[in-house]
N, C-alpha and C positions, 0 to 999 in steps of 0.2 A: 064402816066395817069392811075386813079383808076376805075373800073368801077362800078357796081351792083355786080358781079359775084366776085370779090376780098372782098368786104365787106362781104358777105354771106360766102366767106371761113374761112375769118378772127371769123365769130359769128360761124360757125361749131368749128373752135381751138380752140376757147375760150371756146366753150362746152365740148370737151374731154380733156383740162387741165382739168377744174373742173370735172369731172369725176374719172380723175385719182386722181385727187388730195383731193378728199371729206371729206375723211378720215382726211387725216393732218389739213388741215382747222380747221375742227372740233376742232381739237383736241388742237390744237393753241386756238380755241377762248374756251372751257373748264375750264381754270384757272382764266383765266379772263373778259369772257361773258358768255351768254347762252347755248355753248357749240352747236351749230346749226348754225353754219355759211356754213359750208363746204353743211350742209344737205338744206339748204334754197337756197345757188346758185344753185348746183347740179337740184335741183328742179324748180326754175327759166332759168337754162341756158337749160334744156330738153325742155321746152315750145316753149325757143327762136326756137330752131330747128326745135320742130314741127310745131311754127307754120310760121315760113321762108317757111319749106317743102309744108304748106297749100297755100301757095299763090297761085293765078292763074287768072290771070297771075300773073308772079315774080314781086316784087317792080322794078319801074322801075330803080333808081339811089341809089347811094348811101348812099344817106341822108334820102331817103324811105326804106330804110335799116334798120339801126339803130335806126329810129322813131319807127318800127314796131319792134325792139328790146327792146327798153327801155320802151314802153307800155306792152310790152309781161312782163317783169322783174317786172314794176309796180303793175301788176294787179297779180303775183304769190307768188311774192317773199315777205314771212314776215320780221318783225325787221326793222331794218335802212336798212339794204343792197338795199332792193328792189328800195325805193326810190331813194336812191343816185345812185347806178348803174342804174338807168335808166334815171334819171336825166341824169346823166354823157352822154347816149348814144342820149336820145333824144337832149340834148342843141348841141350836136354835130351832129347829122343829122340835126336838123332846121337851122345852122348856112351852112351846105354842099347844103343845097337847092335842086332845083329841078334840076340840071345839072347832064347828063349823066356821066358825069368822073370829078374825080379832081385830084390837082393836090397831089404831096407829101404836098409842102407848104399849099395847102389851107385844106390841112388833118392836119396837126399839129396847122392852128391856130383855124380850128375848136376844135380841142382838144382841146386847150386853154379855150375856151371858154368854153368850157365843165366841164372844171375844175375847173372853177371859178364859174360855178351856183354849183357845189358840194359843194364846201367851201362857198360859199353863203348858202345853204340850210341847212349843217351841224355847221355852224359858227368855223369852224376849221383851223386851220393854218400849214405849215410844223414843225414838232418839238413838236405836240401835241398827238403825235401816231398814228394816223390815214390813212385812203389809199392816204390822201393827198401826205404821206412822200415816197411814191413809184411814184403817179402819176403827183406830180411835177417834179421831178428832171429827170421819164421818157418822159416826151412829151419835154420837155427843151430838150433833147441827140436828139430825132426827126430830129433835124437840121444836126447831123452827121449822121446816119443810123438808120432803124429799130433795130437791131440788138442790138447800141448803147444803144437807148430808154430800150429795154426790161432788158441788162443788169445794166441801170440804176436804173431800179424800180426796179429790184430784191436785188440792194447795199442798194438802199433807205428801202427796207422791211426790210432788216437783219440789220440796223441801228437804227431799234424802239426801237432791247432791251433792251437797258439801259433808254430807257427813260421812263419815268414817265404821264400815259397818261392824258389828261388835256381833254378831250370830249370824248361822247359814256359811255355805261355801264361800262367800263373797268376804266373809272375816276373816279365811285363810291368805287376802291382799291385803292387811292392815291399812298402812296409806296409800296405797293404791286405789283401791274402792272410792277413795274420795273423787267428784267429780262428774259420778253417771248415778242418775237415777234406777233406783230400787224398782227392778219387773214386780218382785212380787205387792210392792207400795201401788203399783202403777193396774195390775191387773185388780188388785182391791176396789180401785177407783173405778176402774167400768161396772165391777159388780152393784157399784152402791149407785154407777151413774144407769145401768143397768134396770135399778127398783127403782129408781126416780122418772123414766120411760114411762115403766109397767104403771106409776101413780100418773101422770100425764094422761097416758091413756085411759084410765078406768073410767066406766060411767059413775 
């Protein structure tokens, strides 16, 4: 079972991936966005931690966790990212509820859920370039290991190059886009390689 304290480790990894990773991000979304993707999580995912670090008391569950992550992401993060990553985090803490622990399972189908108000909100599908093409095929692997998930979403990010992006800013290069990997496929994959850390480490 998952508690408070695994979710809070899991938004601290997910903070210093984007950390280390800011740079690349960036530089990923350069050719074919705004060239601020890496600079906007990095900026969002600091707030997450400060403001987890403000609580007091700490959220009590896991799904007060995440709520208070994806409002955190909400209310910082410009462009699409903020919305959909926090989307993503809240529909998956409103779905984990007010229960002290959960389980693995009821972790992956709140993902689910989670990912499906993303593709709701962004009207986006796998195959259209987007963090969909990481964060489908990672929460799907959930069911064999953390581990599985993360290295799913990082196959699923390095599979966007050839494709042709079809939603987001990067669809206003039709065949241009073809070529560079999806930041926001690629910043999906640290998230989920992110919970796969936080499972590593848990007693």
């Amino acid at each position: 079972m998952r508690d408070a304290d695994f979710f809070r480790r899991w938004m601290v990894a997910a903070a210093a991936a984007v950390e280390r990773e800011a740079q690349w991000l960036t530089e990923l979304d350069s050719p074919i966005g705004d060239a601020d993707h890496g600079s906007n999580l990095l900026r969002g995912f600091t707030a997450v931690r400060a403001a987890l670090d403000a609580q007091d008391p700490a959220p009590a569950g896991p799904g007060a966790v995440l709520q208070l992550a994806g409002r955190t992401l909400i209310s910082t993060v410009g462009g699409a990212s903020g919305p959909l990553y926090g989307t993503l985090l809240r529909r998956t803490g409103k779905e984990l509820g007010d229960a002290a622990e959960v389980s693995d399972e009821e972790l992956r189908a709140a993902l689910d859920a989670g990912v499906a108000a993303v593709a709701g909100l962004g009207g986006a599908a796998p195959g259209d370039k987007t963090m969909l093409d990481a964060l489908v095929p990672g929460v799907a692997a959930l069911g064999t290991s953390y581990r599985a998930a993360a290295d799913a979403a990082e196959a699923g990010a390095r599979a966007t190059v050839p494709l042709q992006a079809r939603k987001g800013r990067a669809s206003y290069l039709g065949e241009r886009s073809v070529g560079h990997q999806d930041p926001g496929a690629t910043s999906s994959a640290l998230l989920l390689g992110a919970l796969a850390d936080a499972a590593d480490g848990a007693p």
